[in-house]
C-alpha positions in Angstrom: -82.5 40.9 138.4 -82.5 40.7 134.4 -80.9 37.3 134.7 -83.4 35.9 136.9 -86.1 37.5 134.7 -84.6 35.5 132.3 -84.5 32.0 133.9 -87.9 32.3 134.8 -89.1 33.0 131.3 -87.1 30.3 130.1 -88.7 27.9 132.6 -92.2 28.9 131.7 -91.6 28.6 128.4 -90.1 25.5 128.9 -92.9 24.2 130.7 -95.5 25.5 127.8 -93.4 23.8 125.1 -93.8 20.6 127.5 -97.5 21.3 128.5 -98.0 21.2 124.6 -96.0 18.5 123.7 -97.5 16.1 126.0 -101.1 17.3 125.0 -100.1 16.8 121.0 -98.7 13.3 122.3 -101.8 12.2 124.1 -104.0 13.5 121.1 -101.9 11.5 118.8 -102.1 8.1 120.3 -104.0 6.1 118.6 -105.9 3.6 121.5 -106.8 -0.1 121.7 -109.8 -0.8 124.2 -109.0 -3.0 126.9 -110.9 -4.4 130.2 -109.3 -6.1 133.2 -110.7 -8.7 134.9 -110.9 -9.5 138.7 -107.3 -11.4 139.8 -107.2 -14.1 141.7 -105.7 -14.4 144.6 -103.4 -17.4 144.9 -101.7 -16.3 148.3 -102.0 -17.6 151.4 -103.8 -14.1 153.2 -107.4 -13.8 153.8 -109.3 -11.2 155.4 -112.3 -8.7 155.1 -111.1 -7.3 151.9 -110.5 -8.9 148.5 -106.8 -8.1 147.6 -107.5 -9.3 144.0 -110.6 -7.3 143.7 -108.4 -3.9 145.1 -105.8 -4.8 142.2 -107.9 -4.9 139.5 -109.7 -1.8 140.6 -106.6 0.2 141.0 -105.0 -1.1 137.7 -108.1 0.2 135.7 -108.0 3.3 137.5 -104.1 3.4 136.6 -104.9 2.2 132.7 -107.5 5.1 132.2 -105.3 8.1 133.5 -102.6 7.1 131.0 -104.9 8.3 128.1 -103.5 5.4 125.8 -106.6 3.0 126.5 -110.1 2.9 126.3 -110.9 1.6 129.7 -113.3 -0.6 129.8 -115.9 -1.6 133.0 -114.8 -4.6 134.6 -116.5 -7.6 133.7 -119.2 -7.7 136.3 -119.5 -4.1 135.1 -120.0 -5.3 131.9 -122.3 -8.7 132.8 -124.8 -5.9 134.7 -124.9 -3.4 131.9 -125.9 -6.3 129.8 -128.2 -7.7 132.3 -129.9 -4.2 132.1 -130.0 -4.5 128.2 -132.0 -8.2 128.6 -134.2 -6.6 131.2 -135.0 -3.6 128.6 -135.4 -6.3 125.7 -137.8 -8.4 127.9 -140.9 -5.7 127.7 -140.9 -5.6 131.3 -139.6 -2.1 131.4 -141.1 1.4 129.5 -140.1 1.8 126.3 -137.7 5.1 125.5 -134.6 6.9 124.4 -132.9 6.0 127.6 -134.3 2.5 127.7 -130.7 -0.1 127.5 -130.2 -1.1 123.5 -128.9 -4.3 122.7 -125.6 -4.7 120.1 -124.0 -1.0 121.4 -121.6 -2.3 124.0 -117.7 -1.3 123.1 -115.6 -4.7 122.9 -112.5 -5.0 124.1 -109.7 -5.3 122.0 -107.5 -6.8 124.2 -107.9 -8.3 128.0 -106.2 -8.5 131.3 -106.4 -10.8 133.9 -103.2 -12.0 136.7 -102.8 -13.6 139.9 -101.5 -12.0 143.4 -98.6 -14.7 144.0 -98.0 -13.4 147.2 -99.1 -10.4 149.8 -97.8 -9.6 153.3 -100.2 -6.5 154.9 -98.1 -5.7 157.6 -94.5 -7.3 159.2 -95.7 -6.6 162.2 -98.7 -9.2 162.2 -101.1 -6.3 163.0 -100.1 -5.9 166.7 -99.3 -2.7 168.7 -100.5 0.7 168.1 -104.2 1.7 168.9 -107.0 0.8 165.9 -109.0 4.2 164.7 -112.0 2.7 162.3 -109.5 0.2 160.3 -106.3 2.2 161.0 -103.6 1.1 163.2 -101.7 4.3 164.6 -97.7 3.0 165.9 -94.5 4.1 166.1 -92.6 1.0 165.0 -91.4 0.2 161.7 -93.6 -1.8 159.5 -93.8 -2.5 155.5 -96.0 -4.3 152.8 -95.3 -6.0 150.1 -97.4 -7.6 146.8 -96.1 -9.4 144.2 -98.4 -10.7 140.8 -98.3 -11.9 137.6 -100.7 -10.7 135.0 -101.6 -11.6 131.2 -102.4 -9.6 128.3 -104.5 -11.6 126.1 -106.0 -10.9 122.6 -109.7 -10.9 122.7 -109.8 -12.1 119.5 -107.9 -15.6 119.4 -108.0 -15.7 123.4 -104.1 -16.0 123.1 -101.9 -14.5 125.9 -99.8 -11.9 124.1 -97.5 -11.4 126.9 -97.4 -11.6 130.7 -95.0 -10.3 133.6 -94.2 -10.3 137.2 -94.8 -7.6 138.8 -94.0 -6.4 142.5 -94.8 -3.7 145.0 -93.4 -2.8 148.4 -93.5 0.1 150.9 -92.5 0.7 154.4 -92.6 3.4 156.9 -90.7 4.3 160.0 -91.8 5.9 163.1 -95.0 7.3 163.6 -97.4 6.6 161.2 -101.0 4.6 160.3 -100.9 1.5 158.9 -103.6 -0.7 157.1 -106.0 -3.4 158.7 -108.0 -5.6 157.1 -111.1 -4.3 159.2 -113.5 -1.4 158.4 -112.2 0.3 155.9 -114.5 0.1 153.4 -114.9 2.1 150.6 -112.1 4.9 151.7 -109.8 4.1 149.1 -107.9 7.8 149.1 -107.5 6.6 153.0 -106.3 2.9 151.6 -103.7 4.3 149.2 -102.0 6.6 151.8 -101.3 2.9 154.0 -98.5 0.8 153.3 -100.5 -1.6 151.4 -102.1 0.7 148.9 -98.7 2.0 148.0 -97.4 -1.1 147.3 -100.3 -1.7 145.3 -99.5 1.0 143.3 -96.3 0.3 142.9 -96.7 -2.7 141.6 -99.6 -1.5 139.5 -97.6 1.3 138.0 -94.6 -1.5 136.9 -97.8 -3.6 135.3 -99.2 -0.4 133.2 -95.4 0.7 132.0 -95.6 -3.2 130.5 -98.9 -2.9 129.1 -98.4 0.3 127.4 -94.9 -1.7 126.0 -96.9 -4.4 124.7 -99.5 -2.1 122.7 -96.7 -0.8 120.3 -96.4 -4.1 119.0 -100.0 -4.7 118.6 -101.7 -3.4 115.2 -104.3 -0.6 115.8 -107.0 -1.3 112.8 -110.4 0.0 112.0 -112.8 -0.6 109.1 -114.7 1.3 106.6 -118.3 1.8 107.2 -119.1 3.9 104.5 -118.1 5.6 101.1 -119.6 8.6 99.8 -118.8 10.0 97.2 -115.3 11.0 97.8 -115.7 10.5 101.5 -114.6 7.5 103.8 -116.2 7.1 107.2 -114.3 4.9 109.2 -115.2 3.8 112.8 -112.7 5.2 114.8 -112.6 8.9 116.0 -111.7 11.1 118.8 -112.1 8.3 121.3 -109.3 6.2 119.9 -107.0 9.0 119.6 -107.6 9.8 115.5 -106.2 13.3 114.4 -107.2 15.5 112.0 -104.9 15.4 109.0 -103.6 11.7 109.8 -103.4 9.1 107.0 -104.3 5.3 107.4 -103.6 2.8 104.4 -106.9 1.0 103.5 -106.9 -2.5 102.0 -108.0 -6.2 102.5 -107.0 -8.6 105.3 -105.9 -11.9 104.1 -106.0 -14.2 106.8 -104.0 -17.8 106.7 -105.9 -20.6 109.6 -105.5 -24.0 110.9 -107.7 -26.0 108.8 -107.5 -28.6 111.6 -108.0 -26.5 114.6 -109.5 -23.0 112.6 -106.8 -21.1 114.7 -105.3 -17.8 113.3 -101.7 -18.5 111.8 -101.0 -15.6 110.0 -102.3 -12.1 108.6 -101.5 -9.4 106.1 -103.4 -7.0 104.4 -103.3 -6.2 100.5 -103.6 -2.1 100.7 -105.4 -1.1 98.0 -105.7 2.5 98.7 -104.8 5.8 101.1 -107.2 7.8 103.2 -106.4 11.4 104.9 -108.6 12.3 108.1 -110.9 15.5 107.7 -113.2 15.7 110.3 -113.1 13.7 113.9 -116.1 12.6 115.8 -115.9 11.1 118.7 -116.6 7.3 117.3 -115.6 8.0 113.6 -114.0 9.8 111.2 -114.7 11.6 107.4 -111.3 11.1 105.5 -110.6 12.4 102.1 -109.6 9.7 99.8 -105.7 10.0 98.6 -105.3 7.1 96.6 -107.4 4.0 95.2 -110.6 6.0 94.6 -112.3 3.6 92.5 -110.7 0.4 94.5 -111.7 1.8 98.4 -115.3 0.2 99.6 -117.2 -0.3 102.4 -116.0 -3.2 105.0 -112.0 -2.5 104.2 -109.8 -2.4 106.8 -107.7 0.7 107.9 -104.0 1.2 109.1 -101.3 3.3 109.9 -99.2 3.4 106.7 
């Protein structure tokens, strides 16, 4: 008995340690924003439903619970919102603390758009079984399968940074509901039990794994927006992962560009001084200055050291 008393307290602890240690590595990572954009579908299904739409949706969804972005709306999220903000700037609406503001949307860092290549629904051809409100119940086997390509891009010099084939496939065996492209609508915990929606996700998870790849390589800046004294605000915070006690060098960017075509060939940064976070907010942060007191003003970029 004392030795399974034992275990078990080892497990729990374990599982604390772990608990911990995933909750200090989520708190730690410092986040890009990033939007994805609607794919296009480039294979040869049609139906009710817009495959490339249902990507898209799902691989925000997938970006957000990872905690290492900040998620964006999709773009016609973001063309309403700022529809909303011309409509409030027009005078045609009452004036107000929750009237839309012009100049406060987030932008996204970086951007990510794809194709679906290819999608089979069903290998069956959607016969056999009985329909229930755009579910086919059957006995037989049946499988679907996606494959895309998508593109992260830099929001900044419109570049793709990297891109990647991605696939999904899933099958079931004897009795079971299957996916139809009619009347589903918006049951999407319904959707991602089918065949199809979990070979959307699988293919979905394959394109996030790759995205969170990418973003290791990609610098994570910020700016100064203030000096006080012996105070720095910068403009990132909570939001973008910042912790309390972290240091960023601060400096300026030298940038080196195309004088024929004004495109971006090169950057680095002449650091100048050392900041130490103090206090997070969620959009900024108060750092202590460590080094460069007199050299540190406002405008300067940040970085991890």
């Amino acid at each position: 008995m004392r030795i399974v008393k034992m275990v078990v307290l080892a497990l729990c602890a374990f599982v604390l340690a772990t608990s911990v240690y995933a909750k200090t590595k989520a708190e730690g990572n410092l986040r890009h924003s990033i939007s994805v954009a609607k794919f296009e579908n480039r294979s040869n299904w049609t139906g009710q439903w817009v495959i490339g739409d249902t990507f898209g949706a799902v691989l925000t969804d997938s970006l957000n619970e990872t905690g290492r972005f900040i998620v964006l709306g999709e773009s016609d999220m973001r063309a309403e919102a700022m529809g909303e903000q011309d409509l409030g700037a027009s005078g045609r609406l009452a004036g107000g603390k929750k009237k839309p503001k012009i100049g406060y949307m987030t932008p996204a860092q970086l951007l990510v758009k794809g194709e679906i290549t290819h999608f089979q629904h069903s290998t069956t051809g959607g016969g056999g079984g009985i329909r229930i409100k755009g579910f086919r119940v059957s006995g037989g086997k049946d499988a679907a399968e996606i494959n895309a390509v998508i593109y992260v891009v830099d929001s900044t010099t419109g570049q793709i940074c990297a891109s990647k084939k991605v696939a999904g496939k899933a099958s079931r065996t004897a009795l079971g509901v299957g996916f139809t492209d009619k009347d589903w609508g918006t049951n999407v915990r319904g959707f991602k039990k089918t065949n199809v929606g979990k070979a959307v996700e699988a293919a979905v998870d394959e394109a996030v794994e790759f995205i969170v790849e990418q973003v290791e390589d990609i610098p994570w800046t910020g700016s100064v927006v203030l000096v006080k004294g012996d105070r720095v605000y910068i403009n990132r915070g909570g939001r973008e992962g910042v912790v309390k006690g972290q240091t960023f060098a601060v400096g300026n960017v030298e940038e080196v560009r195309d004088p024929d075509t004004g495109e971006l060939l090169d950057e680095s940064m002449n650091v100048l001084g050392k900041i130490e976070v103090a206090t997070v907010k969620k959009k900024l942060s108060i750092c202590s200055i460590v080094e460069g007191a007199d050299k540190i003003e406002k405008g300067m970029t940040i970085h991890l050291p």
